[in-house]
VOGU-725244 format. One line per 3 residues: for each residue x, y, z of C-alpha. Coordinates in Angstrom, 1 decimal, padded with zeros to 4 digits. Example, Ala and Ser with C-alpha at 12.3 -4.5 7.8 and 13.67 -1.06 7.14 Angstrom:
BEGIN
012.3,-004.5,007.8 | 013.7,-001.1,007.1 .
***
This chain:
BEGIN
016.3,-004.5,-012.2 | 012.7,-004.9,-010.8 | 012.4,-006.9,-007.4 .
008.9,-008.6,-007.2 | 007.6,-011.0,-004.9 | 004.4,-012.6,-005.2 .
002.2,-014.8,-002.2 | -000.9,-016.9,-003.6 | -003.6,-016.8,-001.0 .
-006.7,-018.9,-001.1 | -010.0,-017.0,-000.3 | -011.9,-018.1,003.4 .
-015.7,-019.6,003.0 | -018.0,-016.6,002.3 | -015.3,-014.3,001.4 .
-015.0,-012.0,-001.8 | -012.1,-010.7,-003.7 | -014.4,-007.3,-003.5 .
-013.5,-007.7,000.3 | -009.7,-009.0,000.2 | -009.5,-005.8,-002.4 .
-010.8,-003.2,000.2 | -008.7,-004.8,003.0 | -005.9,-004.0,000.8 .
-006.8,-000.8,000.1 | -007.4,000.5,003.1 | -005.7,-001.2,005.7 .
-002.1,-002.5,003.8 | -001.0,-000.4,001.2 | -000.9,002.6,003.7 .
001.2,000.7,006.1 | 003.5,-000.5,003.4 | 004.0,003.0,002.3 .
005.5,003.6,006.0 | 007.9,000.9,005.7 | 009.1,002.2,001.9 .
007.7,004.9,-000.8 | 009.7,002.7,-003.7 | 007.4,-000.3,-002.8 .
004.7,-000.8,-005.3 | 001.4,-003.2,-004.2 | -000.8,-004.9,-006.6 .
-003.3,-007.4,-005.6 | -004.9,-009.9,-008.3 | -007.7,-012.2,-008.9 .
-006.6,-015.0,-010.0 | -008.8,-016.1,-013.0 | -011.1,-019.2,-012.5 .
-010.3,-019.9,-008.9 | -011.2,-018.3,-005.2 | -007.1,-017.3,-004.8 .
-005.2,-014.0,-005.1 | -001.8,-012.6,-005.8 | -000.8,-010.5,-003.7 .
002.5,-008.8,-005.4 | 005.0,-006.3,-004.2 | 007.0,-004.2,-006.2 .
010.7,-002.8,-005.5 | 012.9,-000.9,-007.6 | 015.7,-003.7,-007.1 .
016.7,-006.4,-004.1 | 018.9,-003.7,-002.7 | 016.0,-001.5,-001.6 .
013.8,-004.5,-000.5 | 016.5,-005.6,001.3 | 017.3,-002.6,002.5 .
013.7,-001.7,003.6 | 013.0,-005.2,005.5 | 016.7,-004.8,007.8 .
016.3,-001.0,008.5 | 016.7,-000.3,012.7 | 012.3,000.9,012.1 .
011.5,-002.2,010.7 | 010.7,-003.9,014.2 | 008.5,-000.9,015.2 .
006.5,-001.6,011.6 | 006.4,-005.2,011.9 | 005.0,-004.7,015.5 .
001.9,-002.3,014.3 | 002.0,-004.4,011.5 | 001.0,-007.8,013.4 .
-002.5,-006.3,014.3 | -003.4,-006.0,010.1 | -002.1,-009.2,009.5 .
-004.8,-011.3,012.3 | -007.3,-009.7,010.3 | -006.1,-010.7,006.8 .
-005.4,-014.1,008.1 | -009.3,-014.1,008.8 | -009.8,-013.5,004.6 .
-007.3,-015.5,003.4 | -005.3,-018.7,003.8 | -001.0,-018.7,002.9 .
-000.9,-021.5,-000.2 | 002.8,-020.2,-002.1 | 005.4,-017.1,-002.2 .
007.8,-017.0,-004.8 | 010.0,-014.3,-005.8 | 011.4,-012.7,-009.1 .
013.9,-010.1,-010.9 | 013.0,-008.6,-013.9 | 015.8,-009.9,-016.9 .
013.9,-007.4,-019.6 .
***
């Protein structure tokens, strides 16, 4: 059953989803694929408004779980932080939510 979890951020002044997109591209999805090769990123525009989804994809709970409590996580999280001041000057937290896949 598909873990998912999904965070709604609001675009800065003067920023693009072109720009949000590339951060992703090349800063975030290789750093995620340290922490876990199951997880799956997807990043969408949200139609009609300056927000994104940012979405993750796991093969189930266990192996996000499993991912986020492993003894290397605190090492990731650490090299992680540097990444995350930058997004934070692209985007603004508005809503996380997460889901399981029924069918």
């Amino acid at each position: 059953m598909t873990y998912s979890t999904y965070k709604r951020w609001i675009l800065n002044s003067g920023i693009s989803t072109h720009e949000v997109g590339a951060f992703v591209r090349q800063e975030i999805t290789p750093h995620y694929a340290r922490l876990s090769p199951a997880v799956v990123l997807h990043l969408e525009a949200v139609d009609g408004d300056p927000s994104v989804l940012a979405i993750q994809r796991w093969p189930d709970r266990r192996t996000f779980d499993a991912a986020f409590s492993d003894p290397s996580f605190q090492t990731w999280w650490k090299e992680y932080e540097p990444i995350l001041h930058r997004w934070d000057a692209l985007v603004s937290f508005d809503a996380e939510w997460s889901t399981e896949t029924i069918i």
